[in-house]
C-alpha positions as a Markdown table, in Angstrom:
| # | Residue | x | y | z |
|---|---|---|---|---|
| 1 | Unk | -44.6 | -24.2 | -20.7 |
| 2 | Unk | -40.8 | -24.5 | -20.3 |
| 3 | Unk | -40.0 | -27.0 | -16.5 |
| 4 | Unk | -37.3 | -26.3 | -14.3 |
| 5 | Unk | -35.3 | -28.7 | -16.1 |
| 6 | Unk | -35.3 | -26.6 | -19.7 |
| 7 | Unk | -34.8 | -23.4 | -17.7 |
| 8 | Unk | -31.3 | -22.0 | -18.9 |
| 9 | Unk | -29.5 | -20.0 | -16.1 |
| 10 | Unk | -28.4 | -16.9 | -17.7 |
| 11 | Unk | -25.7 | -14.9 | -16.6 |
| 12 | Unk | -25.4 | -11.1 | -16.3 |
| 13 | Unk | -21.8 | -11.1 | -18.1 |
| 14 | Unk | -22.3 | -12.7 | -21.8 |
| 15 | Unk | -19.6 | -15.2 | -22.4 |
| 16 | Unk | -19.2 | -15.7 | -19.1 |
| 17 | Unk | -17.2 | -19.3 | -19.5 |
| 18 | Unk | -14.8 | -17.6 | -21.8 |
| 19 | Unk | -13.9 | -14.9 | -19.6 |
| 20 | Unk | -13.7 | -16.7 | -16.6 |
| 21 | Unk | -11.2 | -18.8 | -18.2 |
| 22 | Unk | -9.6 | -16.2 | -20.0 |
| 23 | Unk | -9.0 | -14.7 | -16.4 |
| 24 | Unk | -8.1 | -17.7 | -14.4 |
| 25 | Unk | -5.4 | -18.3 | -17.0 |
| 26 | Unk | -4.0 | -14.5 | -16.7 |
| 27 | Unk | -3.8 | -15.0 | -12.9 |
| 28 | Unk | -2.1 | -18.5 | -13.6 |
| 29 | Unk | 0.6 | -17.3 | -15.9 |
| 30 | Unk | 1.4 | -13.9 | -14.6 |
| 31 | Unk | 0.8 | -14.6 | -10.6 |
| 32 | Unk | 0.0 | -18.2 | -9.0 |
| 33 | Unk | 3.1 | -19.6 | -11.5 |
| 34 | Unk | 5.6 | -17.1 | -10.7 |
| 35 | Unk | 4.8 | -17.1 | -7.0 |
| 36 | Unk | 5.1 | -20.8 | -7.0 |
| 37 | Unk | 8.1 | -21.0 | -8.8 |
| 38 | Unk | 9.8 | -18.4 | -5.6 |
| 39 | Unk | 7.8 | -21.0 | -3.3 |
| 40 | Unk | 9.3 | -23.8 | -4.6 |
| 41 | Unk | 13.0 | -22.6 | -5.0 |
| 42 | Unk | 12.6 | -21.6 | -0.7 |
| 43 | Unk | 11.0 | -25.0 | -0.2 |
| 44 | Unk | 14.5 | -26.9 | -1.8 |
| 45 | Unk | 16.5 | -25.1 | 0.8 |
| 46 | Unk | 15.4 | -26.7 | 3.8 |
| 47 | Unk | 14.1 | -25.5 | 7.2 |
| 48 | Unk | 17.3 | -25.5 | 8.6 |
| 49 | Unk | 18.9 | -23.2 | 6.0 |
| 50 | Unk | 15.7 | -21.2 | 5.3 |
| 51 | Unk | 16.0 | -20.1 | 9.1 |
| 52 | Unk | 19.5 | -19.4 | 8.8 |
| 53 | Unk | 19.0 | -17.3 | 5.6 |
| 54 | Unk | 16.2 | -15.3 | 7.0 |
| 55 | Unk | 17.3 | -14.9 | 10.2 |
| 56 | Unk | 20.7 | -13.6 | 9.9 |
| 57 | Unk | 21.3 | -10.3 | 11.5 |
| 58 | Unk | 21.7 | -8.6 | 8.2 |
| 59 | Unk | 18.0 | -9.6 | 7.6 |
| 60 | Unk | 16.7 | -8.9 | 10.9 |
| 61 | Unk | 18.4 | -5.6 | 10.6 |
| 62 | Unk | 16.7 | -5.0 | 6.9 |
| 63 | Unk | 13.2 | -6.5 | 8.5 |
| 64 | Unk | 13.6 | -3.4 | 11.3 |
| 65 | Unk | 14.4 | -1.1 | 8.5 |
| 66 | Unk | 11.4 | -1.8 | 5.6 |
| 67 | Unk | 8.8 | -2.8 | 8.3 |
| 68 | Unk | 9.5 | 0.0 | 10.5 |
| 69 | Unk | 9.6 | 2.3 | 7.9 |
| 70 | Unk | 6.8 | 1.1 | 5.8 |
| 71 | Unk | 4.8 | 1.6 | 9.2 |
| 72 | Unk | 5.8 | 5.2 | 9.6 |
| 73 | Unk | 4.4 | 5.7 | 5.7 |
| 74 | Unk | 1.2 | 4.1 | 6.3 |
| 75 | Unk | 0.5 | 6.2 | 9.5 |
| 76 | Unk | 1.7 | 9.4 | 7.6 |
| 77 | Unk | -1.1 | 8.4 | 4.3 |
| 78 | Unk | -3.1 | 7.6 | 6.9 |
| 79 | Unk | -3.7 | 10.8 | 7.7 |
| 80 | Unk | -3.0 | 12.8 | 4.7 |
| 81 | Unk | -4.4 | 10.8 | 2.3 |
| 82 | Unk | -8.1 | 10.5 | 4.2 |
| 83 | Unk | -7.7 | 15.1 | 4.7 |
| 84 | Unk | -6.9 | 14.9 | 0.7 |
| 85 | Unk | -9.8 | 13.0 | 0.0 |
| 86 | Unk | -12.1 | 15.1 | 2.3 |
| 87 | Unk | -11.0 | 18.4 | 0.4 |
| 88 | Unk | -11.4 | 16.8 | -2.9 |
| 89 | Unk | -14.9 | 15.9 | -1.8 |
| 90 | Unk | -16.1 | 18.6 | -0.2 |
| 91 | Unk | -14.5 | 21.8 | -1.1 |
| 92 | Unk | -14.4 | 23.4 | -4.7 |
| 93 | Unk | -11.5 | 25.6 | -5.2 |
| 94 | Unk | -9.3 | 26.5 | -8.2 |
| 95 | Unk | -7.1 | 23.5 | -9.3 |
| 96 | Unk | -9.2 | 21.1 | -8.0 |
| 97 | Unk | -9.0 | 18.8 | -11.0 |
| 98 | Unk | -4.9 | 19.6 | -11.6 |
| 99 | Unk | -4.7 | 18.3 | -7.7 |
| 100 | Unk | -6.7 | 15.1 | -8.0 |
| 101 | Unk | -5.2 | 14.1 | -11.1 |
| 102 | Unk | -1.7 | 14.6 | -9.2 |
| 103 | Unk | -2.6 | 12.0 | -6.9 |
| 104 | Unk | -2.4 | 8.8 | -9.4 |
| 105 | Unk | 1.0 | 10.7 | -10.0 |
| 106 | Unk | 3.0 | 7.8 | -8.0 |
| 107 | Unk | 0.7 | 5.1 | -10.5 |
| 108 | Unk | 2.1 | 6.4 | -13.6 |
| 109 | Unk | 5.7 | 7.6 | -12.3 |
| 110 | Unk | 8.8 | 5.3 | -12.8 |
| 111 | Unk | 10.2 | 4.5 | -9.2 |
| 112 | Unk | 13.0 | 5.2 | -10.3 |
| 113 | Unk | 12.3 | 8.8 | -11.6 |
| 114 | Unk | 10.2 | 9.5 | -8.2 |
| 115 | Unk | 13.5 | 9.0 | -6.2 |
| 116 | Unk | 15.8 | 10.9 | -8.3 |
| 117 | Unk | 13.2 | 13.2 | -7.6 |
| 118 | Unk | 13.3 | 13.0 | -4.0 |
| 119 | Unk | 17.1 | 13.1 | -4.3 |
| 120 | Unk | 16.7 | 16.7 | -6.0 |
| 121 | Unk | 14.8 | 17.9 | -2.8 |
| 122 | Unk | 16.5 | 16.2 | 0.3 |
| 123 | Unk | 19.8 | 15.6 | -0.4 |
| 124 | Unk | 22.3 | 18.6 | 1.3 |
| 125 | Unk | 22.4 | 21.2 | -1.4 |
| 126 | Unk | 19.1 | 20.3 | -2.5 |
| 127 | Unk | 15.8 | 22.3 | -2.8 |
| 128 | Unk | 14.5 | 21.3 | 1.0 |
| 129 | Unk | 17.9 | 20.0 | 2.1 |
| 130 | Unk | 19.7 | 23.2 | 2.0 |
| 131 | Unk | 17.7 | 24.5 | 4.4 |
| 132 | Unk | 16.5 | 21.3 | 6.7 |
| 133 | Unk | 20.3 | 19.8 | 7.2 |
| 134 | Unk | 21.3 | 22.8 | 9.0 |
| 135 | Unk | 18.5 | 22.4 | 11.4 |
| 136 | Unk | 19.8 | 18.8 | 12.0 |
| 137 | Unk | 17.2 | 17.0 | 9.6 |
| 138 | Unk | 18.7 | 14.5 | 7.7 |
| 139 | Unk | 16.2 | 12.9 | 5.5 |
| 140 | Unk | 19.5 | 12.5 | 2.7 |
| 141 | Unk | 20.8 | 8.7 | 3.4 |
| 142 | Unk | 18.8 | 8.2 | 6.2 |
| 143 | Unk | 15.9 | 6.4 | 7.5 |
| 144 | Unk | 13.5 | 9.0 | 7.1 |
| 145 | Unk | 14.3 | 9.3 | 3.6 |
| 146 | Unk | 13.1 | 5.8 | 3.1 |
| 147 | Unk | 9.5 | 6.8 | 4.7 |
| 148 | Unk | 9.3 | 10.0 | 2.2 |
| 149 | Unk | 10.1 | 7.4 | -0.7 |
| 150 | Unk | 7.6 | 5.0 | 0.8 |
| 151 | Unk | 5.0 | 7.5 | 1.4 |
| 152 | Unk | 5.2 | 9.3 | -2.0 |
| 153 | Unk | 4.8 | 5.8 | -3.8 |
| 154 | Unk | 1.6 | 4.6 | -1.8 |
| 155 | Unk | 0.0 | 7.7 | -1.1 |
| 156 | Unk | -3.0 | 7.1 | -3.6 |
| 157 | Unk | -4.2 | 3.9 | -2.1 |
| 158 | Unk | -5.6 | 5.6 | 0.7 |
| 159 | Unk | -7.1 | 8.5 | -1.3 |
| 160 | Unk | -8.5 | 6.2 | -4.1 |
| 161 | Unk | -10.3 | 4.2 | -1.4 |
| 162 | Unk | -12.1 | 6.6 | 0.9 |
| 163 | Unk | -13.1 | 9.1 | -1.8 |
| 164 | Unk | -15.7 | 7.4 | -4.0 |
| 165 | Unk | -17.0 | 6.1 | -0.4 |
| 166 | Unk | -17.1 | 10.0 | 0.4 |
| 167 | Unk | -19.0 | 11.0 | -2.5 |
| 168 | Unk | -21.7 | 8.1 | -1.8 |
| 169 | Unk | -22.6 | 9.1 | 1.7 |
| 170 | Unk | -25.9 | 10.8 | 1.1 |
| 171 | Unk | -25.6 | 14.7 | 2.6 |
| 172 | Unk | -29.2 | 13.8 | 4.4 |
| 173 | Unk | -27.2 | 12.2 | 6.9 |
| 174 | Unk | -25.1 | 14.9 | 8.2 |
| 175 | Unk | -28.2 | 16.9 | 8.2 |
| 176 | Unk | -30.2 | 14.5 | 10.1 |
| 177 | Unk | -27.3 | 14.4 | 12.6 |
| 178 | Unk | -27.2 | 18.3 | 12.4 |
| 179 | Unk | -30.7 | 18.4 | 13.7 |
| 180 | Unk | -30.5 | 16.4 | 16.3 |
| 181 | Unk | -27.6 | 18.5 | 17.9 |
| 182 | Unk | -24.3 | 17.3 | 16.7 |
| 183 | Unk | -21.5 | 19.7 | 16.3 |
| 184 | Unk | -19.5 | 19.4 | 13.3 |
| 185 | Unk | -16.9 | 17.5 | 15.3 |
| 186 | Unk | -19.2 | 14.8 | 16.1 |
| 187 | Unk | -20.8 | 14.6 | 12.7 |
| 188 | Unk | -17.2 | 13.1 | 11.5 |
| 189 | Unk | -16.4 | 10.9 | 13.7 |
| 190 | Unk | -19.3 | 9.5 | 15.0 |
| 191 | Unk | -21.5 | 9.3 | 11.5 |
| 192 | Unk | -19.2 | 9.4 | 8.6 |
| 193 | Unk | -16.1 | 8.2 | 9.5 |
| 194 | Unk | -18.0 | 5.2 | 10.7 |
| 195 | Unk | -18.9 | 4.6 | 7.5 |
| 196 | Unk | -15.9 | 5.5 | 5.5 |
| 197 | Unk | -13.7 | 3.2 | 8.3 |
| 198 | Unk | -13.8 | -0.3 | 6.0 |
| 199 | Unk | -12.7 | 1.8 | 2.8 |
| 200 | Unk | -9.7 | 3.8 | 5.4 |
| 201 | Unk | -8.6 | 0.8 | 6.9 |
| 202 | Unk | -8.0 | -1.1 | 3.3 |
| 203 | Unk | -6.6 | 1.9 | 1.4 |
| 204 | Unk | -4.4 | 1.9 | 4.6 |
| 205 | Unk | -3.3 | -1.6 | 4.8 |
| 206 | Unk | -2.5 | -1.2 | 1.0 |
| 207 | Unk | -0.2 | 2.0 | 1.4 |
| 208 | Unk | 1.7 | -0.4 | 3.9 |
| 209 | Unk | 1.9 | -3.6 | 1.7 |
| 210 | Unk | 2.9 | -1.5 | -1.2 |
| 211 | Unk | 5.7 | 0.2 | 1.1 |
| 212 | Unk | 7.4 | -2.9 | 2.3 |
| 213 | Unk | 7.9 | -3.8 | -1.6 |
| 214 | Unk | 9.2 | -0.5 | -2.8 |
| 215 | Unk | 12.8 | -0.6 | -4.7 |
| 216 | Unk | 13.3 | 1.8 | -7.2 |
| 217 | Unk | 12.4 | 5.4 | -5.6 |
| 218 | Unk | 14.0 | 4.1 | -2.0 |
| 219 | Unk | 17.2 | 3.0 | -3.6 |
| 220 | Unk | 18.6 | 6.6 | -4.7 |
| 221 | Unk | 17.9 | 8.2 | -1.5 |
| 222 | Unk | 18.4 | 5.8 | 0.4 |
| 223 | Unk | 22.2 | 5.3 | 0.7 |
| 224 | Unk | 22.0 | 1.6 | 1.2 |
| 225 | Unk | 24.0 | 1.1 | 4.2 |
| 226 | Unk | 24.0 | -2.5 | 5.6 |
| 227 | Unk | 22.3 | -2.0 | 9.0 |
| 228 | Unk | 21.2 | 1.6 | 8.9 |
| 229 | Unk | 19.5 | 1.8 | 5.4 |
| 230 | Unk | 19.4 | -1.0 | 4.0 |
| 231 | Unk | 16.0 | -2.1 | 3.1 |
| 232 | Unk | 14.8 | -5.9 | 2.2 |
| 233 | Unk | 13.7 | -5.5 | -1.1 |
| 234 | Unk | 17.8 | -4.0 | -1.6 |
| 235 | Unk | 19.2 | -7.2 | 0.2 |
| 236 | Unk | 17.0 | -8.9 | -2.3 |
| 237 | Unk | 18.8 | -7.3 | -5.2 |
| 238 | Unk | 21.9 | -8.1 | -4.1 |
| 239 | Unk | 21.7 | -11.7 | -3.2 |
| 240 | Unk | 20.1 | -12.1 | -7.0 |
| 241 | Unk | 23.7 | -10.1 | -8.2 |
| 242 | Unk | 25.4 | -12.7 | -6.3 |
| 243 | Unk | 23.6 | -15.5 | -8.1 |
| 244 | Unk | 22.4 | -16.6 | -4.5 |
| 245 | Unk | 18.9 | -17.5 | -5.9 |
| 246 | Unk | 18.0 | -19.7 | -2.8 |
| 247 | Unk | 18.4 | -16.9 | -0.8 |
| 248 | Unk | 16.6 | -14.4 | -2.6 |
| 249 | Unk | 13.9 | -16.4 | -2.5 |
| 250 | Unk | 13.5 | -17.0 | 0.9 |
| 251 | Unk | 13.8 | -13.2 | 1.9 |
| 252 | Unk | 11.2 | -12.7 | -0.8 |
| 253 | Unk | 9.0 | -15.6 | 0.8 |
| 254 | Unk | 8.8 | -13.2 | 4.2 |
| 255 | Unk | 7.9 | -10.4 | 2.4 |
| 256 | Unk | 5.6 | -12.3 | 0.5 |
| 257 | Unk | 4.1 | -13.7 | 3.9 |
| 258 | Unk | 3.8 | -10.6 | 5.7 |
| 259 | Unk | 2.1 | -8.3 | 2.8 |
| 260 | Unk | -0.5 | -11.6 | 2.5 |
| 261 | Unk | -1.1 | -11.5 | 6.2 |
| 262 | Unk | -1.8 | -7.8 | 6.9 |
| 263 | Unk | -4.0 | -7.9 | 4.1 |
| 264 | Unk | -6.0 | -11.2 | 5.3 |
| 265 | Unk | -6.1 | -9.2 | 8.3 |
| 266 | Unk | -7.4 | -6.2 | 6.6 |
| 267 | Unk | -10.5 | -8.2 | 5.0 |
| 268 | Unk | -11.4 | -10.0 | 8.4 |
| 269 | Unk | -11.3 | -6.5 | 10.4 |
| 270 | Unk | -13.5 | -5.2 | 7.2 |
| 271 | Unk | -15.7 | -8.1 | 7.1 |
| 272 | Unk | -16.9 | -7.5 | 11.5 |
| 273 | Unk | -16.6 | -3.8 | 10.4 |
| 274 | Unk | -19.3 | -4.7 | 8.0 |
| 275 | Unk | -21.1 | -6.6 | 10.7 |
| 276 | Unk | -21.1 | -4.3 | 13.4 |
| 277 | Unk | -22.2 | -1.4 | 10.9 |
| 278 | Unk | -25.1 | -3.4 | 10.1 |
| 279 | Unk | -26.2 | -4.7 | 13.5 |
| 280 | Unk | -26.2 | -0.7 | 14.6 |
């Protein structure tokens, strides 16, 4: 009869101690490294210059611009995204698969190809921009050109997130709710969106952290324009061109702070979502 002290603990994944270390490595080399290396250049400049650096009214004005921006995109997925996924979960209609492939589009496409694309649409004598330019829409070299770049680039982190949690939701509950009396209104918003709100608010938070990065599809439309269209991740660019490392760095180290924050955020508003859901 085998004791407790002969009992072997087995786990579900076999080789378990090899590919945990195989994976704590991967993150090693290819994240916590790099990240500390960036951490580490910011920390040589001191607080002093660090402020000055980041504080600058070039940077403030960039800050305005990406955050701002990026903000405007997640709002705009926001809403889209979750009405995409609730078609291509409840409805059946003819290019249903060609659509839902289309969405991990923006996964696959070079940024840089996605804003040339953009560029083929808005700018003046463009497909859209012919015709929106003389109604006084200027999405060419302007700031809402940077929101269509961010918002084609994060859109399927919204998507991607709610869906699955769409298809799980049993349909007994909207039938229950049915019975009791519920119009189709209060079906959605008081017993599934509920339950898809954890899944919404991350795929959200994502489309916004993934914005405030973006570079390569926001750079051709853009225009670049110190204090109008400049974006951080550009100012970035160019203080690497100059060979000003240092500073690079610590603009890098705010974006790096903020996209860690709003998702911390995003897990502790999920985490009392979870709660709440399960206390009622």
């Amino acid at each position: 009869m085998a004791t407790a002290g002969t009992i072997k603990r087995k786990h579900l994944l076999p080789g378990f101690n090899l590919t945990l270390g195989v994976t704590l490595s991967y993150l090693v080399l290819i994240v916590a490294l790099p990240l500390s290396a960036m951490l580490l250049k910011t920390a040589g400049l001191g607080w002093s210059e660090f402020w000055r650096i980041v504080s600058s009214p070039r940077a403030m004005s960039a800050y305005w611009i990406t955050f701002s921006s990026a903000g405007a995109a997640a709002i705009f997925n926001a809403f889209f995204g979750m009405l995409l996924a609730w078609v291509l979960v409840r409805y059946e209609f003819p290019g249903k698969r060609l659509i839902d492939a289309l969405v991990d589009l923006p996964f696959a496409l070079p940024t840089a190809v996605a804003g040339l694309a953009l560029v083929t649409l808005f700018a003046p004598l463009g497909w859209y921009g012919q015709f929106l330019e003389p109604l006084g829409i200027k999405v060419h070299f302007s700031q809402l050109g940077i929101i269509a770049a961010m918002a084609f680039t994060s859109l399927p982190f919204v998507v991607r997130t709610v869906q699955p949690v769409l298809e799980d939701i049993p349909g007994d509950v909207e039938e229950a709710a049915r019975t009791l009396g519920a119009t189709p209104r209060q079906v959605f918003w008081r017993v599934l969106f509920p339950l898809v709100l954890p899944a919404f608010t991350a795929g959200t938070t994502l489309c916004f952290a993934r914005a405030i990065g973006e570079f390569g599809a926001v750079v051709f439309i853009a225009g670049n324009l110190p204090g109008k269209t400049e974006i951080v991740s550009l100012l970035i660019f160019i203080r690497l061109d100059e060979h000003n490392y240092p500073a690079a760095a610590a603009l890098a180290t705010v974006l790096l702070a903020v996209a860690f924050l709003s998702l911390l955020l995003t897990n502790i508003l999920q985490a009392w979502q979870l709660r709440y859901a399960d206390k009622h």
